[in-house]
N, C-alpha and C positions, 0 to 999 in steps of 0.2 A: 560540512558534508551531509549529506540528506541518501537515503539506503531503498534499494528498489527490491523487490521482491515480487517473486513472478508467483501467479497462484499455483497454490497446492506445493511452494516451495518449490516448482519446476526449472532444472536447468534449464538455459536456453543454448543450442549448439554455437558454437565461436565465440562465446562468449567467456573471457579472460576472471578466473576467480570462481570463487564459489557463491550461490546465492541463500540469502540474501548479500549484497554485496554494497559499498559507496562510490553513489558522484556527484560530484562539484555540483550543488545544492543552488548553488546562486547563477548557474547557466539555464536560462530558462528552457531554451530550446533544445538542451537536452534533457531538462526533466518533462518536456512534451513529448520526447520522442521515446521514451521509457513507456511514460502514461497512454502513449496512442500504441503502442503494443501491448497492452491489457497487464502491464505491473502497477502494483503500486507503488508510489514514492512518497517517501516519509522525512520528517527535517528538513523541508525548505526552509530558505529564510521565510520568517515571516508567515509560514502556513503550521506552526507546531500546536497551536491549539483550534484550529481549525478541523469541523468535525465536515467529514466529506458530504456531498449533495446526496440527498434521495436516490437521485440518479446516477449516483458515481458506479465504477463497478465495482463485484462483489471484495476483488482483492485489495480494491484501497479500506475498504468495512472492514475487513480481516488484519490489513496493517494498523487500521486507526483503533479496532478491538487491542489487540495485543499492546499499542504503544499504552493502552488505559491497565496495563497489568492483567491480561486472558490469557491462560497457555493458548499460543499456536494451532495446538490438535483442536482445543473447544472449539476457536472462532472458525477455523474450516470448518469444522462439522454444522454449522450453522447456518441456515441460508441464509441470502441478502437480506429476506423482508426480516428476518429473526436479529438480525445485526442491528438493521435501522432501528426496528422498534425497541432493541433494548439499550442502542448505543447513540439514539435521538438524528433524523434524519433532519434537514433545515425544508 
């Protein structure tokens, strides 16, 4: 199972559960269709030690801070470049 989370921990309307929430990790195209509405997604197969691109956006930085032990509150208060720089951009 791999967990999506919308930034700033934001529900999203019709959306079934609470977030952060899990899905099926190993369907790719739906962990694109997560990623291209601006969540992050964390525990792919395959992608768990993978630190996100430069360019990823800021909510995967904030899921990939926390997966490294951050509270929550810190890594949102953080901007993007403050994330890369302390959590290594590729």
């Amino acid at each position: 199972m791999a967990t999506v989370t919308y930034p700033g921990g934001s529900y999203k309307p019709g959306q079934l559960g609470a977030d952060p929430f899990e899905i099926d990790g190993s369907n790719a195209a739906l962990v694109a269709y997560y990623r291209a509405e601006g969540a992050a997604v964390t525990g792919v197969p395959g992608e768990e030690d993978e630190r996100p691109s430069a360019s990823a956006k800021k909510a995967e930085w904030v899921a990939f801070a926390v997966a490294q032990g951050v509270d929550e509150a810190d890594a949102e208060a953080l901007t993007k470049a403050e994330l890369v720089e302390q959590y290594g951009g590729e």
